[in-house]
N, C-alpha and C positions, 0 to 999 in steps of 0.2 A: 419320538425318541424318548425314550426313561433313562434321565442320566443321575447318575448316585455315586458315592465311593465305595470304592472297592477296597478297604481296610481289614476284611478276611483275609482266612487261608489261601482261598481261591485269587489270582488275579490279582496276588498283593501286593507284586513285583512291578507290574504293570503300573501303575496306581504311582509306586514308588519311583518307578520309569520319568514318569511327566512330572511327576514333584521337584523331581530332583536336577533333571535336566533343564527346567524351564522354572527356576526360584521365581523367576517373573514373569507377567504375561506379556508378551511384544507389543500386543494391541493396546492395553490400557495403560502399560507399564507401573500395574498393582502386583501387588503380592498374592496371585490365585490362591484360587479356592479351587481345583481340577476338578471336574466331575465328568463322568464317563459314562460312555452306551455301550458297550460290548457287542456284537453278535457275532454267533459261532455258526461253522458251518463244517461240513464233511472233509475239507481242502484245505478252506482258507477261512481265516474269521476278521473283523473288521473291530476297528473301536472309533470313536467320535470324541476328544474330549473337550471342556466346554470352558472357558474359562466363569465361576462366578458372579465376578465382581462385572464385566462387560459386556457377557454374551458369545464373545466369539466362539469360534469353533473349528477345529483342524481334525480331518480325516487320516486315518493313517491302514492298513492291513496287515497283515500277519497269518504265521502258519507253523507248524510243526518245529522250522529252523528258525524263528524270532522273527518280530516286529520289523515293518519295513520304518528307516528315519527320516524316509521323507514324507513330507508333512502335506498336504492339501488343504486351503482356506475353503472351506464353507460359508462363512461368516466372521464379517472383518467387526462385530458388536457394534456397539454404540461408540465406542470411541475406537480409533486408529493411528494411535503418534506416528506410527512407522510408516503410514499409508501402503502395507503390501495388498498384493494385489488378490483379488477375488479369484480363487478357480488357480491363484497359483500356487508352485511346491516351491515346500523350503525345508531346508537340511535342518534337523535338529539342532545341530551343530550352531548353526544360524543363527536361530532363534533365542539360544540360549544363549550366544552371544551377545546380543542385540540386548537381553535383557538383563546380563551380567553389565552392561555398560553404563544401560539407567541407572543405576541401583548406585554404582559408584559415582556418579555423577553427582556433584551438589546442588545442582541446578533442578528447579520444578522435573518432576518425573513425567511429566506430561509432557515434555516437548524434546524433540529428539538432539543427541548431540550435534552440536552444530559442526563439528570435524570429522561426522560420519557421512558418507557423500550417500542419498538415494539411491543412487546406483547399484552401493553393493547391497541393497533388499532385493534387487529379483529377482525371481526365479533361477534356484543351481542345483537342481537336480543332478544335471553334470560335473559340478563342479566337487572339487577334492576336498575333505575337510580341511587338509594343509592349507588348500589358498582359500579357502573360504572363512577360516580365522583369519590370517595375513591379511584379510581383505577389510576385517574389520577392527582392526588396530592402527589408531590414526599414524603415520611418521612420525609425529611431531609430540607424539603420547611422553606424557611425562611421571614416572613411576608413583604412584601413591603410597602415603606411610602405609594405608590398611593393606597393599596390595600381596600376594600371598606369593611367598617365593618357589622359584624356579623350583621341581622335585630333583632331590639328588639318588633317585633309585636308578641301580643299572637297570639295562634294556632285558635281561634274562625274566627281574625280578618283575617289571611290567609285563612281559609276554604269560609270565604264570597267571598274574590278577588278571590279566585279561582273561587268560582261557579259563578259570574259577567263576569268573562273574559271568560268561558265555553259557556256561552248563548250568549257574544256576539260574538263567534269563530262563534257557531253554526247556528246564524244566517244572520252571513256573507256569511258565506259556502252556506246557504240554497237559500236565494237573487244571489248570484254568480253563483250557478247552475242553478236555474231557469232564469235567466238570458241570460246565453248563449245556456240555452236548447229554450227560444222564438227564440233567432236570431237563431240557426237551423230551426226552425219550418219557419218563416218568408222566407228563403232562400228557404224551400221544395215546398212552395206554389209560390212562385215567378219561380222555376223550371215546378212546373205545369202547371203555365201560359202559359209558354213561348211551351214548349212543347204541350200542346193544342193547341194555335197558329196558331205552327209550320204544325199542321196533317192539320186543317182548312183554312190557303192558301193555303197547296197543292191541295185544291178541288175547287180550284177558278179559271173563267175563265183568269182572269187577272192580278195575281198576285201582279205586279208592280204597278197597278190603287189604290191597296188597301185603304180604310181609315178605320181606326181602331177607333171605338168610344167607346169601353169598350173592357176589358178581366179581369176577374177577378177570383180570388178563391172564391168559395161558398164554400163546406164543404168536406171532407174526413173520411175514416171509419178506422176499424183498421188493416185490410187488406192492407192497405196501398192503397187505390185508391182515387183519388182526382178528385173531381168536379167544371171545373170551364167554367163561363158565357162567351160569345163571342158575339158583337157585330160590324160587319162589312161591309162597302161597297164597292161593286169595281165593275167594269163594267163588263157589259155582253159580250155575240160572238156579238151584235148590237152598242157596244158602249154607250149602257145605262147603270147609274149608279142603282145596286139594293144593296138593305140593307136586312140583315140576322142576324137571331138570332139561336143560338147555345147552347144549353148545349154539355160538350167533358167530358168524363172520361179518364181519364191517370191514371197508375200504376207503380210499381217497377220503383221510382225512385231514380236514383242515384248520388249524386252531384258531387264526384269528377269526374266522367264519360261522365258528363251530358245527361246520356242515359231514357229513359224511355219504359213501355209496353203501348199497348191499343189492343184492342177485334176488329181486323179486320171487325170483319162484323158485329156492333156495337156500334162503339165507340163517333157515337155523335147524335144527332138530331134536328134538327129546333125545335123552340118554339116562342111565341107570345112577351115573355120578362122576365123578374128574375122569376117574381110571376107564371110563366106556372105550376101548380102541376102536372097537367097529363105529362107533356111531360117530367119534372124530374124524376115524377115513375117508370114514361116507358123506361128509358136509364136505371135508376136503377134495375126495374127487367131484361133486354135484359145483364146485366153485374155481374148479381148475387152479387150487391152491400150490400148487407145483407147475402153474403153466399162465400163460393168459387169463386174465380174470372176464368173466363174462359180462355182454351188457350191462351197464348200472342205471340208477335211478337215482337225482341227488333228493337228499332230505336231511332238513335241519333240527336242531336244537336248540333251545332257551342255554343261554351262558348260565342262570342260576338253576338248579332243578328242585 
């Protein structure tokens, strides 16, 4: 996992999400440092974030319509005042309860209030935010000078901020996914590159002579096969320089692996320059670019080139 803050454009909401909801962390009951993994996906995307100062670590998901708030322990760190439980969910709600409590407590922040009963720590996925606050305010609580009074906004003027801060959750969330779903996409083509390339010197007299004047992504299907431009010159078995033009389809690829497929007996063709239409149609039907992709053959590449 690569966890980092998210204090850009992208995902700043998010970021500000955990800051602000959980001033403290339940496990260590320090003042976090949040740090986050994000990962995007076509549906749904996921975040991890991690508290600094302990280790811990709470899973959470999300999608299009906002952040799920309940929470999943991955990792209870090195320390655990609250002792929750490994593998269980807890309502943000909770959480940020629990560590709104240390905090005003004057007592060592490392040992849980002693009028908080274990109990109400576990697991309430089901449980209502209404009883799930009620649950953690002792009977017998007795107001503090710092304590921050009752709001006096009518229920109208609450229903507005709610639905202002809802569209602007959701369309941070929306900006943040599409976000890091381009830098995926931008990494996928830049693998296709390279890996087109890669098959295209291997059929060169000279390798080492090479001058490389273009390599570029043109377009991909949903197949997942990628098309991309090559223009090259490197000498011949005479020591002449010749220049060549290329369309390469590559498939099945994979970033963390940096493996890729292509069609053996197929996989590229000379053309006169970008605008060639006949000589793109013609890799495209020899590759069933509009249909099933034929037999592959995997082959790798070095991550540095």
């Amino acid at each position: 996992m690569a966890f980092k803050r998210y204090d850009g454009l992208y995902s700043k909401s998010l970021q500000e999400k955990f800051d602000n909801e959980m001033a403290s962390c339940p496990f260590c009951g320090n003042n976090p440092h949040w740090l986050l993994d994000l990962k995007s996906g076509l549906i749904k995307g996921t975040v991890t974030c991690m508290c600094e100062k302990c280790g811990a670590k709470l899973y959470t998901e999300g999608s299009m319509s906002g952040w799920n708030d309940n929470l999943r322990v991955v990792d209870v760190g090195n320390r655990n005042i609250n002792n929750l439980a490994l593998n269980g969910t807890y309502h943000i709600t909770t959480l940020g309860n629990i560590s709104t409590q240390l905090v005003a407590n004057e007592s060592d922040v490392f040992d849980a209030p002693p009028n908080v009963p274990q109990s109400t720590l576990s697991s309430c996925t089901d449980t209502s935010t209404t009883d799930v606050q009620s649950a953690q305010t002792p009977t017998n609580a007795v107001p503090q000078s710092g304590a921050v009074k009752k709001s006096s906004l009518k229920p109208w003027e609450w229903l507005i901020g709610a639905t202002i801060l809802v569209i602007i959750i959701a369309l941070a969330v929306f900006f943040g996914l599409r976000g890091c779903s381009t830098f995926e996409d931008n990494k996928m083509k830049k693998l296709a590159e390279d890996s087109a390339y890669t098959l295209i010197s291997n059929t060169l007299k000279s390798p080492s002579t090479a001058r490389l004047n273009e390599c570029s992504y043109m377009e991909n299907n949903d197949e997942g096969q990628y098309i991309v431009y090559i223009d090259v010159e490197a000498q011949n078995s005479f020591g002449a320089y010749l220049r060549e033009r290329y369309f390469v389809i590559v498939y099945n690829l994979d970033l963390e692996t940096r493996t890729f497929s292509y069609n053996q007996l197929f996989y590229s063709i000379k053309c006169s320059g970008k605008d060639d239409t006949y000589s793109l149609n013609l890799i495209k039907s020899m590759n069933n670019y509009n249909d099933d992709t034929n037999e592959d053959l995997d082959n790798s590449i070095n991550e540095e080139k």
